[in-house]
C-alpha positions as CSV (number, residue, x, y, z in Angstrom):
1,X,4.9,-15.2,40.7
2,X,2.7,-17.8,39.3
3,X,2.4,-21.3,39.8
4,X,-0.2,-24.0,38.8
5,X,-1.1,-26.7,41.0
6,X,-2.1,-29.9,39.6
7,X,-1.7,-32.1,43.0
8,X,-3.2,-32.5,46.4
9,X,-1.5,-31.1,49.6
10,X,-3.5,-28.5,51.6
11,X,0.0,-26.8,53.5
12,X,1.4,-26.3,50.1
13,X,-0.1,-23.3,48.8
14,X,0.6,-21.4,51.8
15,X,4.4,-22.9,51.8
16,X,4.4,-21.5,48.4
17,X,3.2,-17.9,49.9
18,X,6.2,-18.1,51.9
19,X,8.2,-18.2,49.3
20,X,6.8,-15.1,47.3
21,X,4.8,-17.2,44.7
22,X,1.0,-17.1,44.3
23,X,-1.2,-19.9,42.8
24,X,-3.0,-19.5,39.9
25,X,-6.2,-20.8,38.3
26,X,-7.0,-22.2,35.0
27,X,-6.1,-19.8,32.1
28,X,-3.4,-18.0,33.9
29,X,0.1,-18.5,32.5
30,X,2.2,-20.0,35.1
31,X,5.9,-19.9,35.2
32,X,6.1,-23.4,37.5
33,X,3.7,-26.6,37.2
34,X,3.5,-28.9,40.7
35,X,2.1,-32.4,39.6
36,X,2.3,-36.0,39.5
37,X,4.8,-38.6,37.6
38,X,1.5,-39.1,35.5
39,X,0.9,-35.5,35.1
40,X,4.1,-35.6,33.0
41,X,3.4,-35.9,29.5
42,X,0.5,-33.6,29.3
43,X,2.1,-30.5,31.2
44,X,4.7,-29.5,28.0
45,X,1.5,-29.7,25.7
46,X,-1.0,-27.9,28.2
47,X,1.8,-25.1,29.8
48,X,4.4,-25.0,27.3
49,X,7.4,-22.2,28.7
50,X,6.3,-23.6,31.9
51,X,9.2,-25.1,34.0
52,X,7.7,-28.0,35.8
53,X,8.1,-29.8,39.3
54,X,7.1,-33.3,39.9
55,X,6.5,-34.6,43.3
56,X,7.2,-38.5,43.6
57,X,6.2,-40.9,46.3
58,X,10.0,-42.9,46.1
59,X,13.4,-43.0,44.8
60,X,12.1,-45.3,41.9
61,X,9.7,-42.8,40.5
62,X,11.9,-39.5,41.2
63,X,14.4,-41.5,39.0
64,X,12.1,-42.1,36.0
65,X,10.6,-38.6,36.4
66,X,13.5,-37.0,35.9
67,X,14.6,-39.5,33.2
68,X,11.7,-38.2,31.0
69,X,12.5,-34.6,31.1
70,X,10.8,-33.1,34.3
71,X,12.2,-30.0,34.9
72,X,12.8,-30.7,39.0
73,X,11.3,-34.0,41.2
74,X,11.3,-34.3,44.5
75,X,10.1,-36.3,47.5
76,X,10.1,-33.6,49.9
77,X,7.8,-31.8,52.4
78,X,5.4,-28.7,51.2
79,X,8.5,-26.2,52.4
80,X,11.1,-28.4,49.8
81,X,8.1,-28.8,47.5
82,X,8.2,-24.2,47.8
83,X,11.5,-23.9,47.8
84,X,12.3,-26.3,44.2
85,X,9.6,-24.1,42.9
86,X,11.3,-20.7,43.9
87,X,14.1,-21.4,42.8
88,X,13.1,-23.2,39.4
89,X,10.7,-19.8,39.2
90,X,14.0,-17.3,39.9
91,X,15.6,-19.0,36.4
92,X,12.8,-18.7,34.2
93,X,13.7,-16.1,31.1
94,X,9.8,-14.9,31.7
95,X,8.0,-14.0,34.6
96,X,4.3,-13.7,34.8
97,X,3.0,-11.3,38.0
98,X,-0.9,-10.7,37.5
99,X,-1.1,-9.5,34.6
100,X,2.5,-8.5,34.2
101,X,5.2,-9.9,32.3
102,X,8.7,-9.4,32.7
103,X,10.9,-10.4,30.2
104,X,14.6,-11.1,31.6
105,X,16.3,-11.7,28.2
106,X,15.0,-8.5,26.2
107,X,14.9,-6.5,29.6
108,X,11.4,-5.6,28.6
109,X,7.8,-5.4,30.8
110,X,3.9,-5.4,29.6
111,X,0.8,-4.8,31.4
112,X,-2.0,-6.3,30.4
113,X,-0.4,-6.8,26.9
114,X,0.8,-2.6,26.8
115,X,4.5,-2.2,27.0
116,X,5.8,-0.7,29.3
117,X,8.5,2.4,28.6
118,X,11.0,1.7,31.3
119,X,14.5,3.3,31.8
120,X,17.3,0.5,32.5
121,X,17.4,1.9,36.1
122,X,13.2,1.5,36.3
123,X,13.3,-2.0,34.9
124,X,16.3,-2.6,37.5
125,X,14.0,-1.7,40.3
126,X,11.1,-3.7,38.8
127,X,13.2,-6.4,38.3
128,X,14.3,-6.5,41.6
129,X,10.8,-6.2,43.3
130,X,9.0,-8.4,41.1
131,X,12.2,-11.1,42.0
132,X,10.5,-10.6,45.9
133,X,7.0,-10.4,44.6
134,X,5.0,-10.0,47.9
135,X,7.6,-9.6,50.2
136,X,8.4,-5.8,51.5
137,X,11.9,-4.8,49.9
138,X,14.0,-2.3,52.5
139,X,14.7,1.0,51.2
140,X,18.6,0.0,51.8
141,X,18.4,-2.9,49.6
142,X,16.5,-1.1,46.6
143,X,19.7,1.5,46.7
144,X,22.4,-0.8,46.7
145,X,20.5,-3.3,44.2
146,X,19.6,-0.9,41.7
147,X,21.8,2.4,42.4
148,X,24.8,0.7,43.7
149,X,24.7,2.9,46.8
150,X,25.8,1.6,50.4
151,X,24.6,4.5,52.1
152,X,21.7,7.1,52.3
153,X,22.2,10.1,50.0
154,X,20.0,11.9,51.2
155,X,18.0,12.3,48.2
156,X,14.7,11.6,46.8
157,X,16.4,9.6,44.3
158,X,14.7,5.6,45.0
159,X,11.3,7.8,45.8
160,X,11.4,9.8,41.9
161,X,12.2,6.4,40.2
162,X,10.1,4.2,42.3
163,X,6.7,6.9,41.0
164,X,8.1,6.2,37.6
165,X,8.0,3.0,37.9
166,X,4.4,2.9,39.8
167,X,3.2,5.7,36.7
168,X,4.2,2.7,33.8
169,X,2.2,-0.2,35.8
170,X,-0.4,2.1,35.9
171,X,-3.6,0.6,33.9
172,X,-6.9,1.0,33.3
173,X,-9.3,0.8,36.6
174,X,-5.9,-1.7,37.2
175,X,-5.6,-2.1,40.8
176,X,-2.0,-1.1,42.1
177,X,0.4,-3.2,42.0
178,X,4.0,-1.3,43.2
179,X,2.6,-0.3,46.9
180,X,4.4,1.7,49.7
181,X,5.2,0.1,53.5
182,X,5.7,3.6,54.9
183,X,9.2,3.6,56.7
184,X,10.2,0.0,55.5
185,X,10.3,-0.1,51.6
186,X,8.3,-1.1,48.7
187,X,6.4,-4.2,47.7
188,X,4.9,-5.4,44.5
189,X,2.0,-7.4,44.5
190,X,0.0,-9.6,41.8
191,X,-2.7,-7.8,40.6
192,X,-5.6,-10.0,39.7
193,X,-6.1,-11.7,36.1
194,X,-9.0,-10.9,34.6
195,X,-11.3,-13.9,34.3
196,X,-11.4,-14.8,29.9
């Protein structure tokens, strides 16, 4: 998941690892902005659909921040800083992996601008993965997340849809993005945006 950094702190990108979000570079569309009070005014013109996250240095600034429309301020550490910014990430209506987009609203996904043909059980699972982008997801939480199952069936059922979803992210010369942890689950990771 995509955040732009517009402040200072060397511990915070890898806080924000932690979490499950990446940091992008200019011309990426991020879902969260991290800057300062003055930062502000220029973030809705520069990354509009962007939520953004202001870090303040006191109580007096945090107030005014939020009193002109940031969408989160905070005083915290790098590990608050990550965890405002996962959780302001989790509500956006769009997220941006790489050079994936999932759509939450519509229930839709596009790679690199094609769209993707995904079954409501497919976009379920990519939901769900790209909602832990990163992170290995346990067979046993794919099935009850997306299948509703509290058990093992027995089946190749996860397996079949988990290749259909992998066959739709499919691109190009695209690396992979929807990669195995042989005995533990499934992760998907951000593929790289091509540089404009």
């Amino acid at each position: 998941m995509a955040v732009r950094l517009l402040i200072e702190r060397p511990g915070l990108a890898a806080a924000l690892r932690q979490v499950g979000l990446a940091c992008v570079v200019e011309g990426a569309a991020p879902t969260v902005v991290i800057g300062a009070p003055a930062d502000l005014s220029i973030l809705a013109q520069r990354f509009a659909g962007a939520a953004t996250l202001i870090v303040a240095r006191d109580e007096a600034e945090e107030i005014a921040t939020l009193a002109a429309g940031a969408g989160d301020c905070t005083r915290g550490g790098d590990a608050v800083i990550a965890a405002r910014a996962a959780r302001l990430h989790a509500q956006a209506p769009v997220w941006r992996i790489g050079d994936l987009v999932i759509d939450r609203i519509a229930r839709t996904a596009a790679r690199a601008g094609r769209p993707l043909d995904l079954r409501p059980r497919e976009y379920a699972l990519l939901a769900h993965l790209a909602a832990r982008v990163g992170r290995t997801v346990p067979h046993d939480d794919l099935r009850r997340a997306v299948f509703g199952l509290r058990f093992d069936p027995g089946t190749n059922v996860l397996a079949v849809q988990v290749s259909r979803v992998r066959a739709a992210l499919e691109c190009d010369a695209a690396p992979p993005m929807l990669l195995t942890d042989r005995g533990r689950g499934y992760r998907l990771v951000a593929a790289p945006v091509p540089a404009l």
